[in-house]
Backbone bond lengths (Angstrom), bond angles and torsions (degrees), N, CA, C in turn:
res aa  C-N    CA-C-N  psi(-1)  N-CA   C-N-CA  omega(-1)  CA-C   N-CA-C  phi
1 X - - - 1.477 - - 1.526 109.68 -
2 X 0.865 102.44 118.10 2.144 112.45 -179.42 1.613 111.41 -106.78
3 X 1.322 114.96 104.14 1.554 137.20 -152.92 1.581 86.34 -99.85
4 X 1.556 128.59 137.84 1.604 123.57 171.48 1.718 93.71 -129.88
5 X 1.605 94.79 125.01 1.251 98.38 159.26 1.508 114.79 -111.90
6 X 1.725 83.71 122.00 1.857 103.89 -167.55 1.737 111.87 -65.15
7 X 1.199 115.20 -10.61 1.724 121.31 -166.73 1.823 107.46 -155.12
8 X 1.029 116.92 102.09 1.622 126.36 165.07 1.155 105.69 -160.29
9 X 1.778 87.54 114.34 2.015 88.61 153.48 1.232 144.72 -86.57
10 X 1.592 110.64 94.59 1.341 103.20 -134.37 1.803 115.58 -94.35
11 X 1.936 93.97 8.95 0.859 116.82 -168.72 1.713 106.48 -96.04
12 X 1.230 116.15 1.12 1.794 130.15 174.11 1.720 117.48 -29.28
13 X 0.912 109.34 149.79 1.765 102.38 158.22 1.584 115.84 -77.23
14 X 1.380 126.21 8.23 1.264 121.27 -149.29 1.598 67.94 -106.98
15 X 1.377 127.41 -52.08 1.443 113.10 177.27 1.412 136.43 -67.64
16 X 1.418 112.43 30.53 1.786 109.28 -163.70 1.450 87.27 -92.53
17 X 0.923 158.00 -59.66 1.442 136.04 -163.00 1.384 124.49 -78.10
18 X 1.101 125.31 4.37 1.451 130.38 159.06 1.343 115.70 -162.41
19 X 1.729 128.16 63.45 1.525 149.84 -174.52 1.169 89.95 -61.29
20 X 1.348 119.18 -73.41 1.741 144.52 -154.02 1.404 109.21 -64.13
21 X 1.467 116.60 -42.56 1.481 115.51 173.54 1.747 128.81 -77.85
22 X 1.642 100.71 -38.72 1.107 115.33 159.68 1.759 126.04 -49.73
23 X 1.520 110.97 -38.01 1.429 113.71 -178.57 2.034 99.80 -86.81
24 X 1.115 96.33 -19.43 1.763 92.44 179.22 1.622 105.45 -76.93
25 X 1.052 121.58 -20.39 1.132 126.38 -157.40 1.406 108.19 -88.18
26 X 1.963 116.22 -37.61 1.195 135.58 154.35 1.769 124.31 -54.29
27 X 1.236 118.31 -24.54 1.393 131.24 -167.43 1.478 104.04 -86.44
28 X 1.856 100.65 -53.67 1.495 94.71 174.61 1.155 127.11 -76.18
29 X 1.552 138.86 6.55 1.127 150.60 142.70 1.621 135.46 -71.10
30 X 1.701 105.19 4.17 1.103 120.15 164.33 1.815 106.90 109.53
31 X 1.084 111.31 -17.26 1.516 125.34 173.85 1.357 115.71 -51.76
32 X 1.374 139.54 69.94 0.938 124.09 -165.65 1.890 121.71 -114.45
33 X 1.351 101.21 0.19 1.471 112.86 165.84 1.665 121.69 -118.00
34 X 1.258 112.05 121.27 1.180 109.96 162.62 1.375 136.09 -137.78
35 X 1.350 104.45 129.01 1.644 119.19 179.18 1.522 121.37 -68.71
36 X 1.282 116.92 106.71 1.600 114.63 167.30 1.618 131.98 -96.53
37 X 1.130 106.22 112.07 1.667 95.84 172.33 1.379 124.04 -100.52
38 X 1.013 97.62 163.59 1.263 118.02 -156.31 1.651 111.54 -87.56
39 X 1.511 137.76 139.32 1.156 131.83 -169.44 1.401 108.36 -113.61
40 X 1.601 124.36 -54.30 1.322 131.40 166.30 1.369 108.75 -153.23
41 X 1.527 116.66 -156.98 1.429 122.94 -164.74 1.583 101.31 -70.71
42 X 1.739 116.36 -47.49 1.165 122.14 -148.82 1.672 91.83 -60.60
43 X 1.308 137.73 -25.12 1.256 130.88 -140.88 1.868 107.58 -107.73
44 X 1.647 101.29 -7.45 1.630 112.34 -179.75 1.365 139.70 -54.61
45 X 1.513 93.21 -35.88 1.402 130.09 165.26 1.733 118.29 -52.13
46 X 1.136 92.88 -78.15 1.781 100.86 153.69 1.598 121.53 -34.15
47 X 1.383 108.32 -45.61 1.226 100.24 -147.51 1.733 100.90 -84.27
48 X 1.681 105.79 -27.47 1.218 130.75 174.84 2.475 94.52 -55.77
49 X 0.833 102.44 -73.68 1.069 96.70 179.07 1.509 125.00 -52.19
50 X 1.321 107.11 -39.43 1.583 90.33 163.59 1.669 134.20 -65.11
51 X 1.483 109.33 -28.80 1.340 113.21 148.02 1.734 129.04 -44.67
52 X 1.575 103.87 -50.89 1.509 91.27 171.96 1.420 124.03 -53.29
53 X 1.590 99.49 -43.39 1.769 104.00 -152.55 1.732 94.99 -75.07
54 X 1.513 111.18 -29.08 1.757 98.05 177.77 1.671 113.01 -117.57
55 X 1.223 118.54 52.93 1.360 118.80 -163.09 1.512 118.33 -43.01
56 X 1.747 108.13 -47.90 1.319 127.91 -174.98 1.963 99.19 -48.23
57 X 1.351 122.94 -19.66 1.488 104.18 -145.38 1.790 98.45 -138.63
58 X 1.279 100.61 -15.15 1.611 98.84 -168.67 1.899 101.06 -101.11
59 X 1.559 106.10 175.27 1.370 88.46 -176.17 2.013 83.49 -171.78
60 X 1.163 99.53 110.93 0.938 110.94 177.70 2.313 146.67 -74.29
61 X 1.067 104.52 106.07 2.072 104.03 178.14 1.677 97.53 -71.71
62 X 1.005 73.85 166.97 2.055 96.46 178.77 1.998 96.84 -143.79
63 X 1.313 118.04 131.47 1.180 132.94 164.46 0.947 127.07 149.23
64 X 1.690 140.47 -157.16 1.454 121.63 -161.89 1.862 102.20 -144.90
65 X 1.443 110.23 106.85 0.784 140.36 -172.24 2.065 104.72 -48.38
66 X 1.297 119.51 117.53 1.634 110.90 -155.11 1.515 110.70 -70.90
67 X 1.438 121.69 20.18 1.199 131.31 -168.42 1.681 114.10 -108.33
68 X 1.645 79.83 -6.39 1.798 84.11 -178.22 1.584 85.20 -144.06
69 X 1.007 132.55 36.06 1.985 139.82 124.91 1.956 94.99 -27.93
70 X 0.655 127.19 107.99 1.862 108.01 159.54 1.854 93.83 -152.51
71 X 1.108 110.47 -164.93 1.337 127.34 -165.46 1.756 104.70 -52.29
72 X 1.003 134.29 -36.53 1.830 139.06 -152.92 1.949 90.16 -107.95
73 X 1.702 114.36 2.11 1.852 102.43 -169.52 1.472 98.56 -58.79
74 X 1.376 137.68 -14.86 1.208 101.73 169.41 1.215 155.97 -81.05
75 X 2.041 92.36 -14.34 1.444 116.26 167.44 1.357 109.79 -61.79
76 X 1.771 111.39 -44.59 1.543 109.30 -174.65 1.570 110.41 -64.37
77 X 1.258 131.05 -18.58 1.344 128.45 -174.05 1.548 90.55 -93.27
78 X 1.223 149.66 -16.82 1.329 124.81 144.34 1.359 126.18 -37.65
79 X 1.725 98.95 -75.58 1.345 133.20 162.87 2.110 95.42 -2.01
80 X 1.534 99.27 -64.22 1.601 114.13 -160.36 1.711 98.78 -79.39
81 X 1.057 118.99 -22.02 1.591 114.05 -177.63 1.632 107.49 -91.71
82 X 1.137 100.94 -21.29 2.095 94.87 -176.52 1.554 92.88 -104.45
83 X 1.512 145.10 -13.39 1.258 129.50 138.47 1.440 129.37 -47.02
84 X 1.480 131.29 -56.47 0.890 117.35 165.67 1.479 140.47 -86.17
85 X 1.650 107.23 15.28 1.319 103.75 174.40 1.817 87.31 -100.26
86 X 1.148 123.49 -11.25 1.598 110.63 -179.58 1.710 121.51 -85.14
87 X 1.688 110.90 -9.35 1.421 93.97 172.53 1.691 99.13 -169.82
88 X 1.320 136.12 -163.44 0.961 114.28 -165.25 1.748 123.22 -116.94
89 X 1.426 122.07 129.93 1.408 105.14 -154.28 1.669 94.32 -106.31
90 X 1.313 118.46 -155.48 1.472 120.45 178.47 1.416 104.01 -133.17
91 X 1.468 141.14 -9.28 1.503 152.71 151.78 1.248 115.67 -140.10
92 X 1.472 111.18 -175.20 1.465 126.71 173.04 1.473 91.52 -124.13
93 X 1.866 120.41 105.73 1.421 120.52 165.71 1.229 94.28 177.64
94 X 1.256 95.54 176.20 1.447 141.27 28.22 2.031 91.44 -106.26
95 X 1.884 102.54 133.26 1.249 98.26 -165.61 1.588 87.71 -139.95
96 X 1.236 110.26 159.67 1.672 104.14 178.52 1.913 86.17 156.91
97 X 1.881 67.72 -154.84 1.903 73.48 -167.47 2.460 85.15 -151.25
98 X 1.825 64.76 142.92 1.710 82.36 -170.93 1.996 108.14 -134.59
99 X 1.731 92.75 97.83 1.461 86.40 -176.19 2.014 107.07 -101.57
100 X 1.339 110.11 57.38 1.176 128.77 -162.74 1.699 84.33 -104.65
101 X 1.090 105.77 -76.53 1.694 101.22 -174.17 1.394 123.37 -75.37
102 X 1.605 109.38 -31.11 1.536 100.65 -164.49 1.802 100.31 -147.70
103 X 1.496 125.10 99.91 1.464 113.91 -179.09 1.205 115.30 -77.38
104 X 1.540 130.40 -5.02 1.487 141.60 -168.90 1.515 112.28 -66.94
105 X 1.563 106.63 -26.53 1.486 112.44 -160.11 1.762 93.43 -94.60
106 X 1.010 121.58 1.64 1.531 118.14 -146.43 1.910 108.42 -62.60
107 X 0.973 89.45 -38.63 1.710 96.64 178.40 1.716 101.39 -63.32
108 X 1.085 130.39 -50.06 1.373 139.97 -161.76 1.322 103.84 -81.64
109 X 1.205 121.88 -27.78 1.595 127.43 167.14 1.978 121.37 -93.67
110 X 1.552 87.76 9.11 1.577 90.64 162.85 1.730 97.68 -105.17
111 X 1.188 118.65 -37.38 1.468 119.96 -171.31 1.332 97.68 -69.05
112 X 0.988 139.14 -44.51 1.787 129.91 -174.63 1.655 90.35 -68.20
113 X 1.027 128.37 -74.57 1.551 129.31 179.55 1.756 103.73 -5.27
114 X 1.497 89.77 -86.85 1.672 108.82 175.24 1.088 122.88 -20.19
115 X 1.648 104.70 -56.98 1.374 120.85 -165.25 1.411 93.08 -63.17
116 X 1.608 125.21 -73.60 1.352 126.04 -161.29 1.389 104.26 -55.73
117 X 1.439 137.25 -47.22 1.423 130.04 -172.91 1.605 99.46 -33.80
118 X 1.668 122.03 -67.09 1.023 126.01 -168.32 1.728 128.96 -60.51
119 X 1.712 114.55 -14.41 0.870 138.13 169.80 1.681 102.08 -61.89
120 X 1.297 102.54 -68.26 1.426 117.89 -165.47 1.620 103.77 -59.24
121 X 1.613 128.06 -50.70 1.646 104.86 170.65 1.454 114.77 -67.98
122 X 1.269 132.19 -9.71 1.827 131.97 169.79 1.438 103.87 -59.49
123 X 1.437 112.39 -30.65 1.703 110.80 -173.61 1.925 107.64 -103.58
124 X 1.329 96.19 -5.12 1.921 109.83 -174.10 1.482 110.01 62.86
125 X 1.571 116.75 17.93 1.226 119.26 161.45 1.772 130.85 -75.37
126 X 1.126 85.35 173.48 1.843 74.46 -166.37 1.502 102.48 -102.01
127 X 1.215 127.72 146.31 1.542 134.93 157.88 1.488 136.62 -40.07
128 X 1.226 141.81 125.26 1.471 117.16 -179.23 1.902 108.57 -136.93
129 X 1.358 103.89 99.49 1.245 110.70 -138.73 1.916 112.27 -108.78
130 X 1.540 104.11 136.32 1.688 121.30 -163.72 1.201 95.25 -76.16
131 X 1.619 159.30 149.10 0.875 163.66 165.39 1.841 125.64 -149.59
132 X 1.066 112.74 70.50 1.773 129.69 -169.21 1.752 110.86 -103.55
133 X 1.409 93.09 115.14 1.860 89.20 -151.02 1.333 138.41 -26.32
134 X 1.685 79.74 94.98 1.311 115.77 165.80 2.029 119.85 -154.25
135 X 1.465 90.72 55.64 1.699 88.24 -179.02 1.449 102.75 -73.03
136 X 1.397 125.67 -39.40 0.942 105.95 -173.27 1.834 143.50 -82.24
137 X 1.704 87.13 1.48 1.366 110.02 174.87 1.774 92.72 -82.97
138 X 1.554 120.07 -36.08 1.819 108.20 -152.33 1.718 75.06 -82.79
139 X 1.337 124.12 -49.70 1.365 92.90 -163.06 1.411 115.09 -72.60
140 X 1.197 136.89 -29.12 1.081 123.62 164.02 1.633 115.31 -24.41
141 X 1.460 124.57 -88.33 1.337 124.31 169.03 1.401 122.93 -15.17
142 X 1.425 128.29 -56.20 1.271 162.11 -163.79 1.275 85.04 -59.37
143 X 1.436 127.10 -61.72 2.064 137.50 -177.40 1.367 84.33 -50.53
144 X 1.300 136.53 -80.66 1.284 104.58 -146.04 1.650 120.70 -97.60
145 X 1.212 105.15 22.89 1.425 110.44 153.66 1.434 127.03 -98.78
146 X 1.372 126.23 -7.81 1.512 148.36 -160.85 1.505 95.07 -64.50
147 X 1.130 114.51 125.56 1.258 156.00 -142.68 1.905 148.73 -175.78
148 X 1.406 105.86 134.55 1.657 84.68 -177.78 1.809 117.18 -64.81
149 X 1.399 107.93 -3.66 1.659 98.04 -173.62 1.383 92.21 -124.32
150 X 0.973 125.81 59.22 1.186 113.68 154.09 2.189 102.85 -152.32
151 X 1.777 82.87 115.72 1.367 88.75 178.47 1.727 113.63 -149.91
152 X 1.278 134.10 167.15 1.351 134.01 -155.22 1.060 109.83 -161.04
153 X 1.662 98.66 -161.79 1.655 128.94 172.25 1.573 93.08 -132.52
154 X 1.703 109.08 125.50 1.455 128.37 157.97 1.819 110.33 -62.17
155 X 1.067 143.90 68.04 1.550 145.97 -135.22 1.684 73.96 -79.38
156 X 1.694 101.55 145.71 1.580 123.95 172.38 0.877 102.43 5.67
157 X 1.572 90.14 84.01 1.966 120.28 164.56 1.478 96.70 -64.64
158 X 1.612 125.40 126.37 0.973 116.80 165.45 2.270 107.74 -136.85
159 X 1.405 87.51 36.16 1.613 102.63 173.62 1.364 119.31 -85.67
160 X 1.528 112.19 -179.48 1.327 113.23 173.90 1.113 118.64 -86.25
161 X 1.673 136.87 -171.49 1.379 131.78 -175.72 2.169 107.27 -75.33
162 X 1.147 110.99 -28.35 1.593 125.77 154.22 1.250 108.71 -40.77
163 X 0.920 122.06 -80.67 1.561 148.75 177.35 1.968 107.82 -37.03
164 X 1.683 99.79 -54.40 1.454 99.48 -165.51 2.355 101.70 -74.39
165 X 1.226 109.04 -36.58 1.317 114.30 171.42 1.547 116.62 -46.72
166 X 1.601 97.41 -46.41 1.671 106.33 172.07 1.310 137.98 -56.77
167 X 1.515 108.08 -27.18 1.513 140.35 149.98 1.206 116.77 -50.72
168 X 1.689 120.77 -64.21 1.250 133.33 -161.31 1.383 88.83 -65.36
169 X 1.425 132.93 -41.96 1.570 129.18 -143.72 1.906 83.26 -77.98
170 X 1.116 121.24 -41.13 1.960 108.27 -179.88 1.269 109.32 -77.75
171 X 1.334 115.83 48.03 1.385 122.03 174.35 2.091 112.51 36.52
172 X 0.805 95.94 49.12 1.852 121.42 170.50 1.352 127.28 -99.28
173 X 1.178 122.67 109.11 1.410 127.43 165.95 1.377 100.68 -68.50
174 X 1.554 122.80 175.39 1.524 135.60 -157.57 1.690 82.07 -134.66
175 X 1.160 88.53 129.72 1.430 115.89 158.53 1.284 126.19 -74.56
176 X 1.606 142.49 81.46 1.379 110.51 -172.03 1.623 115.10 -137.46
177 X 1.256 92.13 128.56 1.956 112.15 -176.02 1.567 110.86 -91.48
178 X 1.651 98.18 -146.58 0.959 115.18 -141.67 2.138 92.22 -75.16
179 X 1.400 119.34 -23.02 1.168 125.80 172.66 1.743 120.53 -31.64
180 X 0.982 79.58 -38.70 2.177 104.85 -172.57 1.541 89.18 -58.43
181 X 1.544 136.26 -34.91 1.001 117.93 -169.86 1.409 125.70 -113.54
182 X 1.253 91.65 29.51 1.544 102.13 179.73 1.695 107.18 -101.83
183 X 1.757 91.78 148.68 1.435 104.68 -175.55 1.762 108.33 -54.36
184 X 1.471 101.67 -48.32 1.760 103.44 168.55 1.163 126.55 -89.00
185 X 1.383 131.44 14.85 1.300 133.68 -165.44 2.028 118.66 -77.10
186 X 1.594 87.91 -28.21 1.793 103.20 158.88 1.377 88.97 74.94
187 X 1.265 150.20 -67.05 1.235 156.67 -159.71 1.807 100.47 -31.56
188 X 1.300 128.55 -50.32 1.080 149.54 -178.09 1.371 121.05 -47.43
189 X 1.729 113.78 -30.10 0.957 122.04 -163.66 1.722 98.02 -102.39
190 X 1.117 116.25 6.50 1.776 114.86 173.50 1.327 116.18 -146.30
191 X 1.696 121.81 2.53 1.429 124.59 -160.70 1.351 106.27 -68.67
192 X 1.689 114.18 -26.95 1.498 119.78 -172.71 0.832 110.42 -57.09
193 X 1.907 125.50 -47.60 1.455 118.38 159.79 1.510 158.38 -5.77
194 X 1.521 77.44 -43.40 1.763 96.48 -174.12 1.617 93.07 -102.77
195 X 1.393 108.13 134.24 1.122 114.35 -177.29 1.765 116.10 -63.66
196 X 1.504 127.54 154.68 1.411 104.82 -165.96 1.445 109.49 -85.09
197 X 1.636 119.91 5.72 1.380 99.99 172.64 1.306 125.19 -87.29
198 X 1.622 103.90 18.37 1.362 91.72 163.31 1.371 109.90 -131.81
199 X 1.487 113.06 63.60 1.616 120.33 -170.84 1.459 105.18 -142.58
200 X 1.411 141.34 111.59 1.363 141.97 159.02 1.481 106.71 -122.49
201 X 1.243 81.21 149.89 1.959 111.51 -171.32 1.513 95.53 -88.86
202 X 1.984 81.82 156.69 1.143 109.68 171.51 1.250 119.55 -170.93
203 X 1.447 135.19 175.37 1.045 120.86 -172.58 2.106 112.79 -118.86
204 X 1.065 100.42 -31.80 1.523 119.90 166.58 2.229 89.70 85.51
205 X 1.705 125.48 17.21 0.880 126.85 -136.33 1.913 87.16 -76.07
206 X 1.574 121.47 156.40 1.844 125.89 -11.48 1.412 112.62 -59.04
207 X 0.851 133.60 16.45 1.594 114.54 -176.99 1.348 100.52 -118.28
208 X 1.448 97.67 177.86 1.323 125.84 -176.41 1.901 125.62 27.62
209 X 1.163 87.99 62.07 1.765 118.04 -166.23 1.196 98.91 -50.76
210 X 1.380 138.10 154.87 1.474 126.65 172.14 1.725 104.67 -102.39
211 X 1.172 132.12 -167.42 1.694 150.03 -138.06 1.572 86.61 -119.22
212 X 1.213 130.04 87.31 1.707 116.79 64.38 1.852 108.39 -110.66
213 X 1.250 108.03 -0.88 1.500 133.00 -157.14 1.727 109.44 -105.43
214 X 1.062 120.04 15.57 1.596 124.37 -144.12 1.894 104.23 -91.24
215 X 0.920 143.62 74.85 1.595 158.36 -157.97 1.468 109.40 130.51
216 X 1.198 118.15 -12.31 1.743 114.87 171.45 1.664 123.71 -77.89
217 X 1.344 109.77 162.07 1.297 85.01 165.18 1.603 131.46 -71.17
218 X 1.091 112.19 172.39 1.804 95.95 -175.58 1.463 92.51 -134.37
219 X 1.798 92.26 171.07 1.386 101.18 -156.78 1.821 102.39 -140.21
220 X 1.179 111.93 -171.04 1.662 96.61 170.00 1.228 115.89 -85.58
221 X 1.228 117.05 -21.01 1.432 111.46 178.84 1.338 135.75 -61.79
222 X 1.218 117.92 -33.59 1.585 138.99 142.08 1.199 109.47 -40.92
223 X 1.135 149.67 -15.36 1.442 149.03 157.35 1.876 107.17 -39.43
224 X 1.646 117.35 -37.41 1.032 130.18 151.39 1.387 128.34 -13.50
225 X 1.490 109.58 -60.47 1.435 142.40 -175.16 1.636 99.44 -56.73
226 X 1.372 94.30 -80.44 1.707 97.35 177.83 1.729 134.62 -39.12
227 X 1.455 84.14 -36.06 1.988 105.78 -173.61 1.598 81.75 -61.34
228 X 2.099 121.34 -63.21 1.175 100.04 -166.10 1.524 132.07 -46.25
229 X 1.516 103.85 -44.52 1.473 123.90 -169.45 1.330 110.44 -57.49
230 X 1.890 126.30 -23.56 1.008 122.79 174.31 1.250 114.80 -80.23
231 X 1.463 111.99 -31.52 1.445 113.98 -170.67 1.357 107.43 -71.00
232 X 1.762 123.32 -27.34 1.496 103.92 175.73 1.415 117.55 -68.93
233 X 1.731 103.50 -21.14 2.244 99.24 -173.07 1.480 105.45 -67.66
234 X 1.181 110.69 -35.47 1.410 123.85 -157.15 2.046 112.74 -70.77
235 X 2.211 84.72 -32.20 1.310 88.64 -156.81 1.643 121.58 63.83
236 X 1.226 120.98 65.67 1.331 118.50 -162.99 1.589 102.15 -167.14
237 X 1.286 115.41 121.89 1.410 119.02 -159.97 1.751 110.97 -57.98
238 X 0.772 135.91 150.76 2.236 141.51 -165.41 1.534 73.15 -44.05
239 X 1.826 111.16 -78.70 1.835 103.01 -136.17 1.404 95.14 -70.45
240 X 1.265 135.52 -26.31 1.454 110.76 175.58 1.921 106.53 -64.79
241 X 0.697 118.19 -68.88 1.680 102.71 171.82 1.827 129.75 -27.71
242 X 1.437 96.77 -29.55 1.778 111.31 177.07 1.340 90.02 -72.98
243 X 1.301 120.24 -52.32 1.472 101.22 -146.30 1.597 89.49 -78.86
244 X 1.731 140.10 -49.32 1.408 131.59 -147.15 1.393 91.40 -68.07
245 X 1.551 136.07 -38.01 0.906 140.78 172.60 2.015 130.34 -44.36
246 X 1.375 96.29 -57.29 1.484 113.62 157.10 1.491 112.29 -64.82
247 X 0.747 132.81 -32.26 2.023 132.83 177.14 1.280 95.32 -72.16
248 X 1.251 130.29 -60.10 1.152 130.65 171.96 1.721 117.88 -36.41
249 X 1.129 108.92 -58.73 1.415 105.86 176.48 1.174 108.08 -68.18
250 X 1.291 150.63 -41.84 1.358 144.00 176.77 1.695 105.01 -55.47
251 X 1.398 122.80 -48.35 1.053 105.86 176.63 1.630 121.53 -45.13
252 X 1.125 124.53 -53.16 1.557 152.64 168.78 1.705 100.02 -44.69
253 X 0.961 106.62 -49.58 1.891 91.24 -172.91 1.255 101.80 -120.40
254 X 1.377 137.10 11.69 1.341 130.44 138.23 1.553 82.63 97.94
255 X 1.587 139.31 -2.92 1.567 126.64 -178.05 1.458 116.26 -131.76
């Protein structure tokens, strides 16, 4: 059974004292793909090295996470354009817009958005996108980029069943973690809805840990958790969910 987690940063400080054991620990549990995105410049370095040390399993985004939009985003949207014209990535993300911490930037975090959307069909890569209430600002953008080349991952879908159709309609798969298993997470109560080929896992790990683990840090291996939680909405045995789930992501990053 080959489990893909579509979103972990596995390159965190929360992982410096046990990176190497923590990702072994995910592998022998069937975890054997993982997607990293990218947050800003400071974090490339890392991320470049975690590719070396696990080549077989890691798979690297390039772009600028809308939480670090601030005064210099245009150097960093260099930063993101001479990365991916220098080697080869698997998306443009994690990119979006997050008026959770800061609404001041909001204009400047639609223009980086923009900008990268258009980056990402120049390369025919797919999008993998931050969204912290503000669907109606990302989809807004999303309208006037809508298009046959432009398609993604909705990263920790945490909308309503309105909301998740609105996604699907920009040709978007749903991102969904450890949220699915929360007593308030609501997602749970309509996910069956959406058919599962357009649903891949992830963990978004250290954060947002799923239930029995839920305030801890989280990891990929807990990705586990979720596969189960889907397999009870779905009614659909774990590895059949790994695998529609993993096809799914291959469709999306073409590997």
């Amino acid at each position: 059974m080959i489990i893909t987690d579509t979103h972990t940063h596995l390159y965190s400080e929360a992982f410096e004292d046990d990176r190497n054991e923590m990702i072994q620990r995910a592998i022998a549990h069937g975890v054997s793909r993982f997607f990293i995105p990218a947050i800003d410049s400071t974090y490339t370095e890392a991320m470049l090295q975690l590719e070396k040390d696990f080549s077989d399993y890691v798979f690297l985004m390039m772009g600028l996470h809308p939480t670090h939009v601030k005064e210099n985003y245009k150097e960093e949207l260099q930063h993101v354009e001479s990365m991916l014209a220098a080697r080869k990535y698997y998306a443009v993300g994690e990119i979006g817009i997050d008026l959770y911490w800061d609404t001041t930037t909001l204009e400047i975090q639609k223009n980086a958005f923009k900008h990268q959307i258009q980056l990402a069909k120049h390369y025919k890569l797919p999008i993998v996108i931050h969204c912290r209430e503000a669907f109606d600002e990302v989809f807004e953008v999303l309208e006037t980029e809508k298009s046959e080349d432009l398609f993604g991952i909705f990263h920790c879908f945490t909308g309503n069943l309105e909301q998740a159709k609105q996604a699907l309609s920009y040709n978007m798969k749903l991102g969904i973690g450890g949220v699915v298993t929360f007593k308030n997470g609501k997602i749970d109560q309509f996910l069956n809805q959406i058919d599962l080929k357009h649903i891949v896992l992830e963990t978004d790990s250290p954060y947002l840990a799923p239930v029995p683990y839920r305030g801890k840090r989280n990891e990929s291996v807990y990705i586990v958790k979720v596969l189960e939680k889907l397999s009870e909405l779905y009614r659909l045995p774990v590895d059949e969910v790994a695998k529609i789930t993993t096809q799914n992501s291959k469709d999306v990053f073409g590997i």
